[in-house]
N, CA, C and O atoms as a DFTB+ gen file, in Angstrom:
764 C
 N C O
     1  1      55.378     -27.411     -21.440
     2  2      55.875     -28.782     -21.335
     3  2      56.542     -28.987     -19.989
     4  3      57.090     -28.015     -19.470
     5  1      56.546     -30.440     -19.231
     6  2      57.079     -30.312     -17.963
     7  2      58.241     -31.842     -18.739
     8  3      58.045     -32.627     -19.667
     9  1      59.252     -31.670     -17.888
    10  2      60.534     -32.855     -18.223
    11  2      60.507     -33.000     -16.407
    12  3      60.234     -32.296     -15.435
    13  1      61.014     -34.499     -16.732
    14  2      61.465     -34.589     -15.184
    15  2      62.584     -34.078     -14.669
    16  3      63.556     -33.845     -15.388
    17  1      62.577     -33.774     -12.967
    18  2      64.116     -33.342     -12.391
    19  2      64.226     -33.948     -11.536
    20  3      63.377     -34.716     -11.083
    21  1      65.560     -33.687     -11.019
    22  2      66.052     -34.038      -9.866
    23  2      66.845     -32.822      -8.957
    24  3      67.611     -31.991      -9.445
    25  1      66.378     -32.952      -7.157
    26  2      66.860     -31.874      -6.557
    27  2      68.243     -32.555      -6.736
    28  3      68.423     -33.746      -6.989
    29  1      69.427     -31.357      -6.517
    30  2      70.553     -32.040      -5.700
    31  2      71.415     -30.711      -5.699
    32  3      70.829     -29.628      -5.689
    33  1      72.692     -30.771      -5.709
    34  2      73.623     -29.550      -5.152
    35  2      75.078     -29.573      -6.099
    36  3      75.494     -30.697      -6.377
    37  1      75.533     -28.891      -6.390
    38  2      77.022     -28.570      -7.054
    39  2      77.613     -28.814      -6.501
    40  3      78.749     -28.700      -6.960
    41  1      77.523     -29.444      -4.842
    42  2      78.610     -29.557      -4.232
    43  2      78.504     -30.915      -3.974
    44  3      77.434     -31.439      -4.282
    45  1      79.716     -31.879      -3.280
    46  2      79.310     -33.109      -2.946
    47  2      78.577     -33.470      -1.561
    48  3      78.455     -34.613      -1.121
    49  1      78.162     -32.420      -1.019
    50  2      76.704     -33.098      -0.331
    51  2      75.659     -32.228      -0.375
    52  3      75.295     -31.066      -0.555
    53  1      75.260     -33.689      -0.047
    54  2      73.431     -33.563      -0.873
    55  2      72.723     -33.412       1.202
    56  3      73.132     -33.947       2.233
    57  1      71.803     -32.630       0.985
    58  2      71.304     -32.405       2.201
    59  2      70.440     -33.625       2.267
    60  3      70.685     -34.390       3.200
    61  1      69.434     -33.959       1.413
    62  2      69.116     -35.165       2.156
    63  2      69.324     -36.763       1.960
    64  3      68.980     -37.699       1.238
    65  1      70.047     -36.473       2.987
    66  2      71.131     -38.275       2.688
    67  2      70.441     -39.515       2.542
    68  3      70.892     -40.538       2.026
    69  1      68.856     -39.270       3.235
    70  2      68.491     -40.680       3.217
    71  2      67.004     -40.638       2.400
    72  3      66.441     -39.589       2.713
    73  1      66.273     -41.349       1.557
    74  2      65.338     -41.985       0.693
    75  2      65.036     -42.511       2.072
    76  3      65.881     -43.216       2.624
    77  1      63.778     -42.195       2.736
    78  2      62.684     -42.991       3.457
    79  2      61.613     -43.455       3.298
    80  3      60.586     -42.873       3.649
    81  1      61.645     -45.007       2.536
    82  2      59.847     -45.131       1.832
    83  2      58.682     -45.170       3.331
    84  3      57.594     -44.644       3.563
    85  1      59.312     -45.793       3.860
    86  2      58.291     -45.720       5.009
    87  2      58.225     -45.654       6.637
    88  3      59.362     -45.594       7.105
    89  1      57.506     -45.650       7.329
    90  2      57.900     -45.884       9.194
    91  2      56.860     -45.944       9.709
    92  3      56.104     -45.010       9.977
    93  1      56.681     -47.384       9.955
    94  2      55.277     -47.677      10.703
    95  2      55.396     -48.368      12.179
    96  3      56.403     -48.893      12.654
    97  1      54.129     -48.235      12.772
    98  2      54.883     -49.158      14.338
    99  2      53.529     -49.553      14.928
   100  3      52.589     -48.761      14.867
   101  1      53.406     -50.718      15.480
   102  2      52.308     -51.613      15.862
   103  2      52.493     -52.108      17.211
   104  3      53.582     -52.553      17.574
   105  1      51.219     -52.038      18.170
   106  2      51.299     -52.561      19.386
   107  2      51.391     -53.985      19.518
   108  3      50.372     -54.394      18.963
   109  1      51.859     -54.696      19.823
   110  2      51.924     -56.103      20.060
   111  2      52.628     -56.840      21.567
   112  3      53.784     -56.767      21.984
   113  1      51.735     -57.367      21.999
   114  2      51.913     -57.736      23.900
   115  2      52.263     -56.441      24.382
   116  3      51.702     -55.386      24.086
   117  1      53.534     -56.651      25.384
   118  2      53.319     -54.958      26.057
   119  2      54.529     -53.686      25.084
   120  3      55.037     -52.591      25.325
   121  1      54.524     -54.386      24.280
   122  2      55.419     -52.788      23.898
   123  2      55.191     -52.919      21.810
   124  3      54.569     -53.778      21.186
   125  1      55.884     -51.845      21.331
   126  2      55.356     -51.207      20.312
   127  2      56.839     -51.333      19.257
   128  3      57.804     -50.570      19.215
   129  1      56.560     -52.637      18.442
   130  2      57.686     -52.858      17.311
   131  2      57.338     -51.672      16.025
   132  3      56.306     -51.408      15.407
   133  1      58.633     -51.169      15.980
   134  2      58.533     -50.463      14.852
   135  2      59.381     -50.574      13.916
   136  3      60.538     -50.815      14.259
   137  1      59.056     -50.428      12.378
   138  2      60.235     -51.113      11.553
   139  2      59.806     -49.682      10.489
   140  3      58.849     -48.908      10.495
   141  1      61.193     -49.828       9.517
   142  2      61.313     -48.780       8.108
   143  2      62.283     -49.116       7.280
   144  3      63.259     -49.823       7.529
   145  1      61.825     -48.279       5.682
   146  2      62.502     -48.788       4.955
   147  2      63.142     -47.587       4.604
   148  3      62.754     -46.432       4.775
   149  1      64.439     -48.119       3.958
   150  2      65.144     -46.586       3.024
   151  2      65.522     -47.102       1.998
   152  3      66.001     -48.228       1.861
   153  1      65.309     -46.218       1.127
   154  2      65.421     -46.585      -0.548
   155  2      67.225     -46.682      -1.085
   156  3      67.890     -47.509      -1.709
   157  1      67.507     -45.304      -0.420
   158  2      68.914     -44.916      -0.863
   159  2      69.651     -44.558       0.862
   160  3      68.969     -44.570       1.886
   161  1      70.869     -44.319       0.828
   162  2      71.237     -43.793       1.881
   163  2      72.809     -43.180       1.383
   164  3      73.465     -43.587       0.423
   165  1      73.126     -42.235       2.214
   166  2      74.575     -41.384       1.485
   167  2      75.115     -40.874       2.982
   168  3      74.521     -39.966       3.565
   169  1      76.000     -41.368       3.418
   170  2      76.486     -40.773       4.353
   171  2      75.915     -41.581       5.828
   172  3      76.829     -41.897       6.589
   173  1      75.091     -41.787       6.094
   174  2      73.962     -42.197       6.656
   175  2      74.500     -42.819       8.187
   176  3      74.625     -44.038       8.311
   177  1      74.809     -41.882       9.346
   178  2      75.508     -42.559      10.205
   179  2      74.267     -43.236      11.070
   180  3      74.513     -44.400      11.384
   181  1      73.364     -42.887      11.383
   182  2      72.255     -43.702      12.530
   183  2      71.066     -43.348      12.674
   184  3      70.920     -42.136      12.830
   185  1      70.068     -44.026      12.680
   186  2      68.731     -43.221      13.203
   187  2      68.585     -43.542      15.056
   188  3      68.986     -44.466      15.762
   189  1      67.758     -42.184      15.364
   190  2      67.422     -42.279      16.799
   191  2      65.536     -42.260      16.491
   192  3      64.683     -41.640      15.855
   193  1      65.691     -43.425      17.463
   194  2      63.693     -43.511      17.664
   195  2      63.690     -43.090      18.591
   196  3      64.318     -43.438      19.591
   197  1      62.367     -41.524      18.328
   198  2      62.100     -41.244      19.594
   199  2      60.749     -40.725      19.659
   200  3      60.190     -40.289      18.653
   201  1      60.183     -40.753      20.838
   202  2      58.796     -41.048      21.050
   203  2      58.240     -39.943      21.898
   204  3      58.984     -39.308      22.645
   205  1      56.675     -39.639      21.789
   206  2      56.475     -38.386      22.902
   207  2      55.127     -39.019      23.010
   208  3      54.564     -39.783      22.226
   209  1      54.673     -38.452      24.339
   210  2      53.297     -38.307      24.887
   211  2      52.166     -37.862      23.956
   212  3      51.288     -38.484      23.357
   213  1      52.526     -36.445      24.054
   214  2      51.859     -35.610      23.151
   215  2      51.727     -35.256      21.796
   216  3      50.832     -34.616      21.244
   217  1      52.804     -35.795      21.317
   218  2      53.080     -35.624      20.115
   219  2      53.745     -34.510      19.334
   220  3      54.003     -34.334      18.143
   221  1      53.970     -33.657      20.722
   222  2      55.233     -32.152      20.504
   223  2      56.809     -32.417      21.087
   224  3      57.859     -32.089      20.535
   225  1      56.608     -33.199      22.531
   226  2      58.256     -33.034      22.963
   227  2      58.153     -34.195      23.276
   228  3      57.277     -34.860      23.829
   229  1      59.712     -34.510      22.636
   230  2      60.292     -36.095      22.216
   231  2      61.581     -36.647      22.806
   232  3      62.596     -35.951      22.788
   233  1      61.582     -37.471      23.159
   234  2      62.607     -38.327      23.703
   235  2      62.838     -39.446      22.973
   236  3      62.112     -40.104      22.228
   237  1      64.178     -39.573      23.371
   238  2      65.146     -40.607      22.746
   239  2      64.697     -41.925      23.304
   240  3      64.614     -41.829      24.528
   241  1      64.366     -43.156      22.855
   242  2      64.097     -44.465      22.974
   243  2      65.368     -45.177      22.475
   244  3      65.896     -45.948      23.277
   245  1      65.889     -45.040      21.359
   246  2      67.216     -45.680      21.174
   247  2      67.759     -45.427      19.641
   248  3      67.246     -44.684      18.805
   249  1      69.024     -46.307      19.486
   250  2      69.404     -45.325      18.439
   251  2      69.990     -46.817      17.624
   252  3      70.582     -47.722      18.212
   253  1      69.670     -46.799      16.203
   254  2      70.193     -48.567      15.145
   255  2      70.574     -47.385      14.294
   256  3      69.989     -46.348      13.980
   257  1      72.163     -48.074      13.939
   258  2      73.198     -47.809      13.362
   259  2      72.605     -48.380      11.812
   260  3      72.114     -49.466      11.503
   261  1      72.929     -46.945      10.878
   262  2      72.365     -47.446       9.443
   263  2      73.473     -47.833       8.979
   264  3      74.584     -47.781       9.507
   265  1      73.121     -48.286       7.827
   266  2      74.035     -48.788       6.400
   267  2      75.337     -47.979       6.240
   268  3      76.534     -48.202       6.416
   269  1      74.528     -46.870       5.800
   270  2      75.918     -45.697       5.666
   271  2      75.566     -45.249       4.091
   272  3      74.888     -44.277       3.760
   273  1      76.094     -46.046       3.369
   274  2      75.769     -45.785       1.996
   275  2      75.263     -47.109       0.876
   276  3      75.664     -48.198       0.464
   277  1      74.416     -46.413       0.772
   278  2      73.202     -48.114       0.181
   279  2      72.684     -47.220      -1.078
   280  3      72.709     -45.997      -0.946
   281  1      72.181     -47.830      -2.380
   282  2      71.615     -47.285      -3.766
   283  2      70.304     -48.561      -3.316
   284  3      69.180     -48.435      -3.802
   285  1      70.655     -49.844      -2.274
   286  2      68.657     -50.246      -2.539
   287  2      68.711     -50.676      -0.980
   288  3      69.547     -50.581      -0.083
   289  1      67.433     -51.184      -1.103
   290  2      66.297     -50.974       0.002
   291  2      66.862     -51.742       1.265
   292  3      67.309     -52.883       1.148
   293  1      66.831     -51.137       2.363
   294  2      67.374     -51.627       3.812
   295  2      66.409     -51.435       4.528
   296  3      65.816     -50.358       4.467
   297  1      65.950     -52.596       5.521
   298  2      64.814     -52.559       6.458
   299  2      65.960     -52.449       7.714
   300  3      67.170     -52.670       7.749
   301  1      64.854     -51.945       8.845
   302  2      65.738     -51.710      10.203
   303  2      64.460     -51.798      11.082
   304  3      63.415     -51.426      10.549
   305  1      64.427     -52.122      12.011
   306  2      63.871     -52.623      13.069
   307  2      63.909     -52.096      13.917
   308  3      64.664     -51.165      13.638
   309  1      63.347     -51.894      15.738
   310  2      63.632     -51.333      16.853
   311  2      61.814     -51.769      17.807
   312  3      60.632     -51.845      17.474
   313  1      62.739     -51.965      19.232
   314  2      61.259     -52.031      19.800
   315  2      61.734     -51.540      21.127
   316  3      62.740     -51.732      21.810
   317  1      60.183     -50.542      21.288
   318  2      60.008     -50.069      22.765
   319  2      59.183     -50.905      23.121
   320  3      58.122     -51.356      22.691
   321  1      60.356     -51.160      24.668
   322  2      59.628     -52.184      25.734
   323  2      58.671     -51.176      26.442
   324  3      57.528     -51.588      26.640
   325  1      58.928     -50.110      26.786
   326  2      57.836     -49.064      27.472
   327  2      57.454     -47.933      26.906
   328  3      57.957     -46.815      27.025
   329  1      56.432     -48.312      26.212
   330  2      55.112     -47.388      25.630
   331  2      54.293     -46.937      26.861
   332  3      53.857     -47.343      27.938
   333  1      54.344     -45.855      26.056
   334  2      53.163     -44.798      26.836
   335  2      51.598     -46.047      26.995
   336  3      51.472     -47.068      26.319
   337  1      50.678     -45.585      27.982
   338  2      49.801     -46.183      27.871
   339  2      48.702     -45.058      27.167
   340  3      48.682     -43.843      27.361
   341  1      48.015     -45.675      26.499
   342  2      47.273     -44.828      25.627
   343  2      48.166     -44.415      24.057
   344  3      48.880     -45.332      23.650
   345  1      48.157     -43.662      23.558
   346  2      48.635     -43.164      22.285
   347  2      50.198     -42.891      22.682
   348  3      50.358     -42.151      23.653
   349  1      51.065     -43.271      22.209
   350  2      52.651     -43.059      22.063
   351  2      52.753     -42.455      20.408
   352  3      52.141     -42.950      19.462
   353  1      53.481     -41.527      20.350
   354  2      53.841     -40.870      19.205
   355  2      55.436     -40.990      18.815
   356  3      56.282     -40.655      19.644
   357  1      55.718     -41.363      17.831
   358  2      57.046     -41.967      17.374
   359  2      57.558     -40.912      16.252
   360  3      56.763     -40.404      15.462
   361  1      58.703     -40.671      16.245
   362  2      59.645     -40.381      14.672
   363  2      60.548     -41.034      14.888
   364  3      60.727     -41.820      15.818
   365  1      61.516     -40.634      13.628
   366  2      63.207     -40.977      13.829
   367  2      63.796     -39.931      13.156
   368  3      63.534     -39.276      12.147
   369  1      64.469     -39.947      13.802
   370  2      65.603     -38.799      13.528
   371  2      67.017     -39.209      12.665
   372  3      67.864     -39.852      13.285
   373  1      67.236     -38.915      11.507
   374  2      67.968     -39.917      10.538
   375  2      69.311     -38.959      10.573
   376  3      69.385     -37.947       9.876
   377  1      70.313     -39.366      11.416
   378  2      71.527     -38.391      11.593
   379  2      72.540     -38.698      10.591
   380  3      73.035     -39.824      10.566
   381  1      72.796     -38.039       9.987
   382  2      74.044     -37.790       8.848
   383  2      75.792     -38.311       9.541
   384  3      75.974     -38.373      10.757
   385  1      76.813     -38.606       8.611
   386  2      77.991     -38.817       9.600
   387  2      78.686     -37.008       9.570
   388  3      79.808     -36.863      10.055
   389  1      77.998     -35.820       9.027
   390  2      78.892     -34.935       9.197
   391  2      78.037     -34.111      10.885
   392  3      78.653     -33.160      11.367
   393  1      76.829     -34.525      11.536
   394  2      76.588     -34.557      12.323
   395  2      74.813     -33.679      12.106
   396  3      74.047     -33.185      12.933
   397  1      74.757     -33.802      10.889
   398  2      73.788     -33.119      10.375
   399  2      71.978     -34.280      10.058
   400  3      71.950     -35.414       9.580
   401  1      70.899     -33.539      10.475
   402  2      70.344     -34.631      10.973
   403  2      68.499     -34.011      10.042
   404  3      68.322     -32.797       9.940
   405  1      67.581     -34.826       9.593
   406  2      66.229     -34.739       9.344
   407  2      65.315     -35.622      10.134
   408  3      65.879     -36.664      10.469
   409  1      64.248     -35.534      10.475
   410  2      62.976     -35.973      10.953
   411  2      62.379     -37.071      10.330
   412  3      63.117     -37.422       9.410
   413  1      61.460     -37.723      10.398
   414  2      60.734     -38.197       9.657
   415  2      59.528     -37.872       9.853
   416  3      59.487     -36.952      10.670
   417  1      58.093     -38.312       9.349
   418  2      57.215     -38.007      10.027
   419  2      56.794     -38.744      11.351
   420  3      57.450     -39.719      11.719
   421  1      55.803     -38.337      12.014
   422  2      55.563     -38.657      13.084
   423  2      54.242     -39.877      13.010
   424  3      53.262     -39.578      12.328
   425  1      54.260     -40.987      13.596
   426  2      53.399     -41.881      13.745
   427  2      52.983     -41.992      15.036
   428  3      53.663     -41.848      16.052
   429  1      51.557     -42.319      14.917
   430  2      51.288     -42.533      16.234
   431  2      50.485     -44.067      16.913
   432  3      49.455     -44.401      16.328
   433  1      50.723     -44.520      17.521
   434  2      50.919     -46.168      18.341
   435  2      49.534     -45.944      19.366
   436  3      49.607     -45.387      20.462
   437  1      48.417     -46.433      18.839
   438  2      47.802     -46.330      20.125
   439  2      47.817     -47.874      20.891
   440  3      47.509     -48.956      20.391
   441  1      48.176     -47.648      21.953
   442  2      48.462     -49.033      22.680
   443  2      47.410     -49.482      23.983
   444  3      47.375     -50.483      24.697
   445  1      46.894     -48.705      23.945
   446  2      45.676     -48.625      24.733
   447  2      45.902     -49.635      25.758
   448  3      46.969     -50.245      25.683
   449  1      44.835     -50.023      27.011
   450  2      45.036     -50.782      28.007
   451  2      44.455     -51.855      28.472
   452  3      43.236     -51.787      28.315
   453  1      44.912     -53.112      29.134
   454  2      44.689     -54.614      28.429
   455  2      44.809     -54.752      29.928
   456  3      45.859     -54.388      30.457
   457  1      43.658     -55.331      30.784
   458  2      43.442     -55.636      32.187
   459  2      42.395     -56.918      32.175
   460  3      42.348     -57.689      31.217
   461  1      41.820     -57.015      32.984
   462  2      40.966     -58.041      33.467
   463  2      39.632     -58.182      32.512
   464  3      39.188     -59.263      32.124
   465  1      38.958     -56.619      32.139
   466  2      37.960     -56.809      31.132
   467  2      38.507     -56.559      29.338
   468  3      37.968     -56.117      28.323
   469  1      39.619     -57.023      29.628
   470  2      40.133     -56.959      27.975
   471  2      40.775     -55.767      27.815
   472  3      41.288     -55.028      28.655
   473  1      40.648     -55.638      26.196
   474  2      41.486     -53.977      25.862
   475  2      40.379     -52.690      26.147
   476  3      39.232     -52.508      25.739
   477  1      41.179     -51.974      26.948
   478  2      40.046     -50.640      27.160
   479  2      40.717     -49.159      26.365
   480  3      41.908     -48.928      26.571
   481  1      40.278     -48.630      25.876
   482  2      41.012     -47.364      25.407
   483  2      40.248     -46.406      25.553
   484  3      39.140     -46.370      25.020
   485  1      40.808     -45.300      26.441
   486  2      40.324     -44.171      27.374
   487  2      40.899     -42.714      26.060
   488  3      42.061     -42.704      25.655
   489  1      39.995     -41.778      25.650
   490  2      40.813     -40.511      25.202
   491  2      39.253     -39.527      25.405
   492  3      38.053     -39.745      25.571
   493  1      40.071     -38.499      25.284
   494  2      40.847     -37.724      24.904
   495  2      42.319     -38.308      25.960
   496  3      41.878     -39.001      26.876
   497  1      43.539     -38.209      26.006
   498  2      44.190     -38.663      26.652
   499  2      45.791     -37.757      25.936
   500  3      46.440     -38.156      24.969
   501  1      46.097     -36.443      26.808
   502  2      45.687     -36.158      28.117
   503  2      44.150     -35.840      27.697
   504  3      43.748     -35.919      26.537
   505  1      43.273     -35.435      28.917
   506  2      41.833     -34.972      28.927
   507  2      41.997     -33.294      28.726
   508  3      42.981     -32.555      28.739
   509  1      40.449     -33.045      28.521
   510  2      40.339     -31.628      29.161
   511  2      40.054     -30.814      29.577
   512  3      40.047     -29.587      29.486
   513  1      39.483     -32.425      30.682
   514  2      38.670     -31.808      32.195
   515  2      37.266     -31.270      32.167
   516  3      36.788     -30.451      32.952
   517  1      36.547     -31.977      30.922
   518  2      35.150     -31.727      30.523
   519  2      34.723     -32.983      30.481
   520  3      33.696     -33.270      31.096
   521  1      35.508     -34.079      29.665
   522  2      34.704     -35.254      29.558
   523  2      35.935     -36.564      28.966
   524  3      36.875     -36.207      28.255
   525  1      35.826     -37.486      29.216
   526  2      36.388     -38.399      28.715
   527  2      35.597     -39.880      28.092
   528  3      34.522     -40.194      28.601
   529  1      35.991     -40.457      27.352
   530  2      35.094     -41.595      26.405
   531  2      35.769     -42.636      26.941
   532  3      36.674     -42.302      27.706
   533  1      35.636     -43.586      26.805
   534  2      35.908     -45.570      27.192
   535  2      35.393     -46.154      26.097
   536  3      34.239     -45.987      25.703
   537  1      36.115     -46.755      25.648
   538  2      35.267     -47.949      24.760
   539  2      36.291     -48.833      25.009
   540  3      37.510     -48.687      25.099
   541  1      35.295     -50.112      25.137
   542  2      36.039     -51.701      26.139
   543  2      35.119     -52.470      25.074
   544  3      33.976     -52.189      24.715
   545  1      36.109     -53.721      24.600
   546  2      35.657     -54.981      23.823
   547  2      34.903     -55.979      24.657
   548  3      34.523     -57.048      24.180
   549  1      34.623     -55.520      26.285
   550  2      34.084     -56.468      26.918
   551  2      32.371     -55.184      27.637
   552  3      32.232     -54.322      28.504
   553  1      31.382     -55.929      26.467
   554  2      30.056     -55.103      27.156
   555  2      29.942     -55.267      28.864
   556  3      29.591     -54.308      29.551
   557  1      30.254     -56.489      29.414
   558  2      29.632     -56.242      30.706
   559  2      30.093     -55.256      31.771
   560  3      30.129     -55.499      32.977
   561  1      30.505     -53.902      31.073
   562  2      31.406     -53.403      31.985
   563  2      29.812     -52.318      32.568
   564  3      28.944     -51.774      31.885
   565  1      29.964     -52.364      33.733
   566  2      28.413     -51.936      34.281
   567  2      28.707     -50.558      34.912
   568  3      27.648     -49.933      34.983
   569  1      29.885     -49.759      35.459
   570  2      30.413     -48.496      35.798
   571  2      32.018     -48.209      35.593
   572  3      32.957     -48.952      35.878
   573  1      32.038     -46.907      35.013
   574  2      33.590     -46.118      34.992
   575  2      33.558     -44.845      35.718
   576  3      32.958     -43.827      35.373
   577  1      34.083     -44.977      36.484
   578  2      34.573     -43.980      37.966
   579  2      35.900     -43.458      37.821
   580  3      36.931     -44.096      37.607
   581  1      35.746     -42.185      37.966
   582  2      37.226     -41.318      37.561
   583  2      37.666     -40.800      38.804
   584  3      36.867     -39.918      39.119
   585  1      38.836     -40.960      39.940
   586  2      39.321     -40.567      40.638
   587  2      40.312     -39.813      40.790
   588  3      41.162     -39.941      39.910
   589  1      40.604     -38.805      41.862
   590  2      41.314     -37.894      42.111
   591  2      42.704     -38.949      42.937
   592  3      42.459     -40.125      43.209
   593  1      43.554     -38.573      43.130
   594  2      45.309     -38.954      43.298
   595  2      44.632     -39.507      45.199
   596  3      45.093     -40.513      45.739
   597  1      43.553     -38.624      45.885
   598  2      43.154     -39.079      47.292
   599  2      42.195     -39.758      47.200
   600  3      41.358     -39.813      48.101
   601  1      42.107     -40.413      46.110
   602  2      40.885     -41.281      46.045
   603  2      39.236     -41.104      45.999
   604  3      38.379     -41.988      45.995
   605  1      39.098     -39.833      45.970
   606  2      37.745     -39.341      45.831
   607  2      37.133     -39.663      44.278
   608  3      37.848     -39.775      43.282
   609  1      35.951     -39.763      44.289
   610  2      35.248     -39.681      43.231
   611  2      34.722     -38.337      42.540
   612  3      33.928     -37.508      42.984
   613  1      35.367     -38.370      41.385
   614  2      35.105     -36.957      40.716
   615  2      34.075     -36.976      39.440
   616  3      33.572     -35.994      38.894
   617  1      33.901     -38.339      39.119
   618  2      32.991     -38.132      38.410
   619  2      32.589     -39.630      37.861
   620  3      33.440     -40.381      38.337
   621  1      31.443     -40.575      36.877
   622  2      31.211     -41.900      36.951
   623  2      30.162     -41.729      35.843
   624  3      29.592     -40.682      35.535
   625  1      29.959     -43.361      35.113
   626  2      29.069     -42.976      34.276
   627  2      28.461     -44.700      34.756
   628  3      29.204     -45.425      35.417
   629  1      27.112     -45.158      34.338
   630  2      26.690     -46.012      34.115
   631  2      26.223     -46.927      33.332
   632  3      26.004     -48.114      33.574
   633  1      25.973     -45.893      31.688
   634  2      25.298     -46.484      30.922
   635  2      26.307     -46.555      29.608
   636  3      27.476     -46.246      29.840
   637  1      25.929     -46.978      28.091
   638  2      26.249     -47.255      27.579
   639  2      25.947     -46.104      26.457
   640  3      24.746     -46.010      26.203
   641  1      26.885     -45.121      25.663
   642  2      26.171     -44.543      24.231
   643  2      26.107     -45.271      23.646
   644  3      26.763     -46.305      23.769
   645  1      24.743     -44.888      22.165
   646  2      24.420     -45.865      21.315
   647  2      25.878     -46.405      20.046
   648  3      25.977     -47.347      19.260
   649  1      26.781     -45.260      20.404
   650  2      27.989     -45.781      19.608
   651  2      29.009     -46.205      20.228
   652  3      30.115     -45.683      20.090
   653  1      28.756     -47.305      21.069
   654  2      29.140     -48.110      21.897
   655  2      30.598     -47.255      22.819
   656  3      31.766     -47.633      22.909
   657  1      30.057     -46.261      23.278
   658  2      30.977     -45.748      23.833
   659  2      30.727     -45.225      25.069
   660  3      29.602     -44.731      24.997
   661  1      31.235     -45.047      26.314
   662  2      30.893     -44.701      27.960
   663  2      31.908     -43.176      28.129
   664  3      33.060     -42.748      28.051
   665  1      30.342     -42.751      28.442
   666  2      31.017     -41.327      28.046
   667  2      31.028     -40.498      29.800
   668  3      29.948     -40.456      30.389
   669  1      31.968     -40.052      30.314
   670  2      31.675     -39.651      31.653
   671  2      32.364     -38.119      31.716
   672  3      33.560     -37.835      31.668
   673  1      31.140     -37.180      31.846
   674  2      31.148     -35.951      32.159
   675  2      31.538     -35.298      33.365
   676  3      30.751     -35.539      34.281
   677  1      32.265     -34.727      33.602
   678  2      32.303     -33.887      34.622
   679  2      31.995     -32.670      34.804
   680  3      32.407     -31.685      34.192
   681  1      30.828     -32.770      36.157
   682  2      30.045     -31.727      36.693
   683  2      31.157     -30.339      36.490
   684  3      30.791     -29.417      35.762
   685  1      32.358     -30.284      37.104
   686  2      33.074     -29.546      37.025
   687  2      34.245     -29.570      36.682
   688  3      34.937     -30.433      37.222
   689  1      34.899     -28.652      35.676
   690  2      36.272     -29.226      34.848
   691  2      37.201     -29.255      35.960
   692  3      37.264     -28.421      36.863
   693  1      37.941     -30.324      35.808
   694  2      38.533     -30.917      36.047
   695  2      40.219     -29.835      36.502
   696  3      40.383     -28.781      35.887
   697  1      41.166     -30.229      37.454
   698  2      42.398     -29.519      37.585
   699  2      43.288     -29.852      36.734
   700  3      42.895     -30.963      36.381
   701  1      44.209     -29.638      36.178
   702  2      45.206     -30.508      35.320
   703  2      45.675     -31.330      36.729
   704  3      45.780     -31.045      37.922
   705  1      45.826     -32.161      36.131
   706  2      46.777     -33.414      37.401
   707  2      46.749     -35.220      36.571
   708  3      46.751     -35.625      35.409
   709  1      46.725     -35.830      37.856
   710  2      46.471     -37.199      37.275
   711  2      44.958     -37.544      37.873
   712  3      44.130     -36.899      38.516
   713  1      45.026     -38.951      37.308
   714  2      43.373     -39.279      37.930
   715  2      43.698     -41.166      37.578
   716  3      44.490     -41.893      36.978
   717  1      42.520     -41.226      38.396
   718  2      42.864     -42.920      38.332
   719  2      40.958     -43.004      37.860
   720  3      39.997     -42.403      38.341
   721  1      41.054     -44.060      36.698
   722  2      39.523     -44.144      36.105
   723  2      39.790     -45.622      36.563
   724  3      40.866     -46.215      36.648
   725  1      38.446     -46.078      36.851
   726  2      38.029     -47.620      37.386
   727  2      37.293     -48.158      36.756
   728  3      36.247     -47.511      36.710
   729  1      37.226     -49.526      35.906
   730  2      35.863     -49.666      35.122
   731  2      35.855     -51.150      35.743
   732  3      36.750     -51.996      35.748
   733  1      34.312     -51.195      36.358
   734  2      33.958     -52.397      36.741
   735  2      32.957     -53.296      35.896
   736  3      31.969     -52.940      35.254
   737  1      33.477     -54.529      36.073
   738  2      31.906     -55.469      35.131
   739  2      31.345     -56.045      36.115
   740  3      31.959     -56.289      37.154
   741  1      29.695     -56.439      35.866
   742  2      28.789     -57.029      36.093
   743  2      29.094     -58.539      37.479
   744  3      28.337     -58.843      38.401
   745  1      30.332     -59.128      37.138
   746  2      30.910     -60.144      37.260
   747  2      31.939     -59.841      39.039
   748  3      32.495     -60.638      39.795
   749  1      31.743     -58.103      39.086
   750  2      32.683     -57.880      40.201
   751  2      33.951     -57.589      40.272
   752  3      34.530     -57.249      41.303
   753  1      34.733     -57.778      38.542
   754  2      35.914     -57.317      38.251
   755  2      36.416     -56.281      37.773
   756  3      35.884     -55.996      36.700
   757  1      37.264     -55.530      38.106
   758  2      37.931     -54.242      37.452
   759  2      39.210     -54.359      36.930
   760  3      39.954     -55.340      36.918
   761  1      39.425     -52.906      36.374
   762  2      40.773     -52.611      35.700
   763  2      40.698     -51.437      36.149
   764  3      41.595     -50.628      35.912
């Protein structure tokens, strides 16, 4: 036979102070609103939103002061004005008032990039110096040219895959560094 339980502690604190039903976050114009809910909260001094590239090492974006102690549901809000371009990866970090702190999970924001031929979204991103994909909501884009930091051309594609995606290989992998990709349309315009 199974009965229901509940975790908790003999002592008066409970390690995890806060009930998090959810944490989601959406690109909208140039930066990335993110909102959450908490069911319960005990102690509950602040969450910090913080965001990474990669989705391993994270930085602080900012920090909304919780409730403290709540039995129902509190929404909270926060927006980064500067998102990563491409995929931004988000948690929050839900800090306790005895200075004691949990994670949440990690979401990830793809915010992709919004120029002259519309939204373009470039990945693998970072790359890894074998190949990178494009897919743009605007077909007339007629070449994507991947450049080195001196402006050389390292690599370019012309055509279109049948799963509407512009796929540009490089002859030779690539250095870790930066690179500047160019995608031109038909029309003479780039991003």
């Amino acid at each position: 036979n199974f009965s229901p339980f509940t975790l908790a502690t003999e002592i008066d604190y409970n390690p995890l102070p806060v009930t998090l039903l959810d944490f989601t976050g959406k690109a909208v114009d140039q930066q990335v609103n993110l909102n959450w809910q908490t069911a319960s909260e005990v102690n509950t001094s602040y969450f910090v939103v913080e965001r990474s590239q990669d989705g391993k090492t994270f930085q602080e974006v900012t920090q909304v002061n919780a409730t403290g102690n709540s039995s129902g549901l509190q929404t909270y809000q926060s927006i980064d004005h500067r998102p990563y371009t491409g995929v931004s990866y988000y948690r929050l970090k839900m800090v306790d008032q005895d200075g004691s702190y949990a994670y949440s999970k990690v979401i990830k924001v793809n915010f992709g990039i919004s120029g002259a031929l519309g939204e373009i979204t470039l990945f693998p991103n970072p790359g890894n110096g074998d190949v990178i994909y494009f897919t743009v909501n605007n077909t007339e884009v007629k070449i994507a040219s991947i450049h080195d930091m001196l402006g050389r051309s390292v690599g370019y594609q012309t055509s279109w895959d049948a799963d509407g995606t512009m796929k540009v290989t490089f002859s030779e992998r690539l250095a870790a560094g930066t690179y500047v990709a160019i995608l031109v349309a038909k029309d003479g315009s780039s991003s």
